[in-house]
C-alpha positions in Angstrom: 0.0 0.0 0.0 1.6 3.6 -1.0 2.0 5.9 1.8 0.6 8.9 0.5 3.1 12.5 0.9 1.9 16.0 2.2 4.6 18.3 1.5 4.2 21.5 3.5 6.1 24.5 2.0 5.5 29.1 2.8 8.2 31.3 4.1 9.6 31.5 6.9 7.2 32.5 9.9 4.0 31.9 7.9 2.8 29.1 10.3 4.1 26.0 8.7 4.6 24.4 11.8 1.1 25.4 13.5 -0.6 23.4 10.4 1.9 20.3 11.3 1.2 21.1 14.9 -2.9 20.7 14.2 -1.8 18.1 11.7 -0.3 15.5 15.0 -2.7 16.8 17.5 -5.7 15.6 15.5 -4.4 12.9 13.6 -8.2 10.9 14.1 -6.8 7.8 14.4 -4.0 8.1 11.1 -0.5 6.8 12.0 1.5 10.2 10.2 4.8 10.5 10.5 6.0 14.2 10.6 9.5 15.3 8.4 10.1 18.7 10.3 13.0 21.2 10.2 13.3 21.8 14.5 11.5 19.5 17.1 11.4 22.6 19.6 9.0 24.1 17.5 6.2 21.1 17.5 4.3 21.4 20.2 3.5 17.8 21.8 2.1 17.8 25.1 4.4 15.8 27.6 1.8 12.8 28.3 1.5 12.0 24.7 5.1 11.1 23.9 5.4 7.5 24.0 9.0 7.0 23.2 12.3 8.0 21.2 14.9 6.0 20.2 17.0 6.6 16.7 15.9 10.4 16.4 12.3 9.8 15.9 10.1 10.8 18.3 6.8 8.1 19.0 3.6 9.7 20.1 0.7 8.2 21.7 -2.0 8.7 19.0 0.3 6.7 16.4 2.2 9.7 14.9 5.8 10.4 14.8 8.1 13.2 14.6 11.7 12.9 12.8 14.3 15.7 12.1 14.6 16.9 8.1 18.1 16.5 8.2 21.0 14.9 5.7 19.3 13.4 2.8 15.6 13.4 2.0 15.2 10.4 0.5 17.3 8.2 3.1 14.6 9.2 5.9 12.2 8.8 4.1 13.6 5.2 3.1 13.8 4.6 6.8 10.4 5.2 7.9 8.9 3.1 5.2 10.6 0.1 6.4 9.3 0.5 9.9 6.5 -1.9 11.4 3.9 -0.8 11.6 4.9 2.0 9.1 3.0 5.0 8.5 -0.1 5.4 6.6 0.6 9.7 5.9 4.0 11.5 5.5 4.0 15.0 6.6 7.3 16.7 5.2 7.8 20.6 6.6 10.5 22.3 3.9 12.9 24.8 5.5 11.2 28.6 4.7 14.2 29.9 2.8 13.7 26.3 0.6 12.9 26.3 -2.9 10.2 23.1 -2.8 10.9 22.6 -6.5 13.9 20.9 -5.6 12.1 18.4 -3.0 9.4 17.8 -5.4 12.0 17.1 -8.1 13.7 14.3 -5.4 10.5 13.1 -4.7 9.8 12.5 -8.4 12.6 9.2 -7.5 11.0 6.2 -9.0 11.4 3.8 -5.9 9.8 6.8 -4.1 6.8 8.0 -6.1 5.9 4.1 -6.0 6.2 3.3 -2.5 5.5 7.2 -1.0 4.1 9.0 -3.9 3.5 12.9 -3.5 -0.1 13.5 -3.0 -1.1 17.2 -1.9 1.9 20.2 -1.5 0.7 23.4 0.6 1.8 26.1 0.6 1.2 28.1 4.0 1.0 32.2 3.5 1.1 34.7 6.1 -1.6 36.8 4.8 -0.4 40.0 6.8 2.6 39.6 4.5 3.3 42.4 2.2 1.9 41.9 -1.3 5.1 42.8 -3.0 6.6 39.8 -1.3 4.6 37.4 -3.8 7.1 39.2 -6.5 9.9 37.6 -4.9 11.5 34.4 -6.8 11.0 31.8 -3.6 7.3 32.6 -3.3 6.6 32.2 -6.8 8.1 29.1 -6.3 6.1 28.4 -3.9 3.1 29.2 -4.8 3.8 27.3 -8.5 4.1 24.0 -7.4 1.1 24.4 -4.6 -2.0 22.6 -4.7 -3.8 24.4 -1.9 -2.7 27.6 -0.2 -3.3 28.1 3.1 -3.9 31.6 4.6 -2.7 32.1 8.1 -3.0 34.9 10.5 -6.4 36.5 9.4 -6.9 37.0 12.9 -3.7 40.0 12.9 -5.1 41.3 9.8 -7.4 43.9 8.8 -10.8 43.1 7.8 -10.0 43.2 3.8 -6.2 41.6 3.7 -7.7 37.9 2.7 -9.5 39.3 0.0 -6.0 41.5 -1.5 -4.2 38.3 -1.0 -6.5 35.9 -2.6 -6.3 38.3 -5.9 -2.3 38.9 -5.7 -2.3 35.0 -5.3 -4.9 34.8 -8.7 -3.0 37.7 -10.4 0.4 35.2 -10.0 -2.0 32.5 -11.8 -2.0 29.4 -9.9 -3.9 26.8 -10.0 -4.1 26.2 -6.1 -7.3 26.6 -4.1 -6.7 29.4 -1.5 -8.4 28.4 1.6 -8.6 30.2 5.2 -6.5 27.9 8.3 -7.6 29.8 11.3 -4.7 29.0 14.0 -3.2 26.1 11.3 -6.7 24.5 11.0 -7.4 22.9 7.9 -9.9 20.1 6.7 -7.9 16.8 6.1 -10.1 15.7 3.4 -8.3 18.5 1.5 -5.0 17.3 2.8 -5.6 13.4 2.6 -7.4 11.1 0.1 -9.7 9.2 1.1 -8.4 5.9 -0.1 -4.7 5.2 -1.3 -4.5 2.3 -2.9 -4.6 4.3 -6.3 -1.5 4.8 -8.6 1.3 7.5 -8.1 0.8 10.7 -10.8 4.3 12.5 -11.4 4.4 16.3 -11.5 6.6 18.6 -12.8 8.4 20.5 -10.6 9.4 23.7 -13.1 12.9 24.7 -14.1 15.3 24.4 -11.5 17.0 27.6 -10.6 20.1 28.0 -9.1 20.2 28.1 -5.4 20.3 31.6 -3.9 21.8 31.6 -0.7 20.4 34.6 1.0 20.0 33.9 4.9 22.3 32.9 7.6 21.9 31.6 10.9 23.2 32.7 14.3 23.3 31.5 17.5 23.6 32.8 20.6 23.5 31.3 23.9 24.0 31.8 28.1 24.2 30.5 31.3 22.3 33.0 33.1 19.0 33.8 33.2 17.9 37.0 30.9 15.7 40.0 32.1 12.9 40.6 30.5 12.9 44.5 29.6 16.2 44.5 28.4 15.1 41.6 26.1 12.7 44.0 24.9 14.8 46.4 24.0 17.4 43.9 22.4 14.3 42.8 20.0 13.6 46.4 19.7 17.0 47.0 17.9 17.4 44.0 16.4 14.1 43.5 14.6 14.6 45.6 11.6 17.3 43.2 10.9 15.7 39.7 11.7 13.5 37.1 9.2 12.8 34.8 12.2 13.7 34.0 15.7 13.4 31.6 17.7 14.7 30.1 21.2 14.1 29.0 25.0 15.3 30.7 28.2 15.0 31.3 31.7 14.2 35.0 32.7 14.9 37.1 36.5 11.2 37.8 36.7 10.0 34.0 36.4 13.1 31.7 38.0 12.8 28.2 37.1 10.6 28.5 34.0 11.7 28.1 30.6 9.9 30.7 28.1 9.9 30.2 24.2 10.2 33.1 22.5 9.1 33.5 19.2 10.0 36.5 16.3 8.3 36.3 12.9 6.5 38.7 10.7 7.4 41.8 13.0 6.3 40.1 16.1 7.7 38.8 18.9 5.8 36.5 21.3 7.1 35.1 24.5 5.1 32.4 26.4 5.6 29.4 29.1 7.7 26.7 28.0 5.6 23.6 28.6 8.1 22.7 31.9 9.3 24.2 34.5 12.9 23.3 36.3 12.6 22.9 40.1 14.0 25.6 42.0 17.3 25.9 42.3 17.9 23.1 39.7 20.0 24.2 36.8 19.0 22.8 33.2 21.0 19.7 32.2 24.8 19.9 31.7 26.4 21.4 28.5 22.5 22.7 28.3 23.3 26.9 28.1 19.5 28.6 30.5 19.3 30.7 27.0 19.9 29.5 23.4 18.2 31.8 20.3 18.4 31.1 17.3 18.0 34.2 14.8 17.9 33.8 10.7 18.6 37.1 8.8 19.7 37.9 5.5 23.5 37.7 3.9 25.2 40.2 5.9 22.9 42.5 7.8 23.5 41.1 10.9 26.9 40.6 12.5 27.8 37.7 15.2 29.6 40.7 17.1 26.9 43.1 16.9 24.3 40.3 17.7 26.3 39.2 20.7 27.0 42.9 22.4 23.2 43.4 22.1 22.2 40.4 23.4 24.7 40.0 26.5 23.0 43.5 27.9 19.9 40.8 28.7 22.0 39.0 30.7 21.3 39.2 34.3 23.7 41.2 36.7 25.5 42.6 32.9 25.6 46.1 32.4 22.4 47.7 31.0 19.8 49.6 32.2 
């Protein structure tokens, strides 16, 4: 029996991972196995993990989590030979991905039989600007999509679906643009309702050459951070950032991770899903804060990130 493939493409802090996130959490009884970029970022309540072993997180409801890391079509080689093995594949592209080239791997022989690509969506922010739909990654995007997903109408004003839904016609794609209020979407759109049919190929488009454009940078600590000056560190850096993301402890709530959150423009910090007992310091070689932050080629350096980010730093210097 094929395992059918939903590959799950947008930019980065459109809400991919809320959709893959809704995706797990009301799987209705499907055993899907979830390809994802960062395991931090799915958000898996405590009592339903079941296991891990081998980098592959086991879930109570049947799903399972792995990391999209080395080469595509080895994991995906590896979860097909497991017992019992999955009945959907979830794969979550990196934002700054061209999902041309995945669909292009996909398009393997040995694969399309045995996993064959059945639905690719494409998750839009639609408080994006609409000049960002000129750019060549969301074209790309948006070209090889069969449904597009509009996220965050909550944050938007009242007529921002409607100018999306036309700058997403004007680009003339076929996809069906439907609304996914806090990453929900209808799985009969997502999953067919029987798989036992045969594997249709797709073309992917003309491959472009790969555009490397963003950069990551890390930054971590061993102390706990203070909250207003971590406002003002976002403050400054936020002009310069695509995406953010990270855990820490803060002065105002000792012994309780936070995950912090930058996408879009906004920044969002709440409760990690567990607290360390008091006094207990987070395992060893584990830094109290680690951030990740993604911004383009050369507008942000590791010095300058580093000398705005240690003034968070509990006891530093700083107001």
């Amino acid at each position: 029996m094929p395992v059918p493939i939903l590959l799950v493409t947008g930019f980065l802090g459109a809400g991919k991972t809320t959709v893959v996130n809704h995706l797990l959490a009301h799987s209705e009884g499907r055993r899907i196995a979830a390809i994802i970029n960062d395991f931090g970022a799915i958000n898996i309540d405590a009592e339903l993990i079941a296991g891990a072993s081998d980098g592959v997180v086991s879930l109570a409801n049947g799903c399972i989590c792995c990391s999209l890391e080395g080469d595509l079509l080895r994991t995906l080689s590896t979860l097909l030979r497991r017992d019992p093995k999955p009945e959907y594949i979830v794969i979550e592209t990196s934002g700054v991905a061209d999902p041309a080239d995945i669909v292009r791997n996909l398009m393997d022989p040995v694969i399309l039989r045995e996993a064959p690509l059945e639905t690719v969506l494409c998750v839009m922010d639609a408080t994006a600007p609409l000049t960002a739909l000129d750019e060549a990654l969301h074209r790309s995007q948006l070209r090889v999509a069969d449904i597009v997903a509009l996220t965050k109408l909550d944050l938007a004003d009242a007529g921002a679906g409607t100018r999306m839904r036309e700058a997403i016609r004007a680009q003339r794609v076929p996809a069906v643009v439907v609304d996914a209020k806090h990453g929900e979407l209808p799985s009969a759109l997502l999953f067919p309702a029987t798989v036992d049919r045969a594997p249709v190929s797709r073309e992917p488009g003309p491959k472009r050459p790969a555009e490397e454009r963003f950069e990551t940078l890390s930054w971590t600590s061993d102390r706990p951070l203070s909250l207003p000056r971590l406002q003002q560190a976002i403050g400054r850096l936020a002009p310069k950032l695509a995406r953010a993301k990270g855990l820490f402890e803060t002065v105002e709530q000792p012994g309780r991770q936070m995950v912090f959150q930058f996408a879009a423009g906004r920044a969002t910090l709440a409760p990690g899903d567990a607290a360390l007992a008091s006094g207990d310091a987070p395992a060893a070689g584990v830094p109290r804060a680690r951030i990740v932050f993604v911004a383009e080629l050369g507008v942000l350096s590791k010095a300058e990130l580093d000398e705005i980010m240690e003034a968070c730093v509990a006891g530093e210097g700083g107001s």
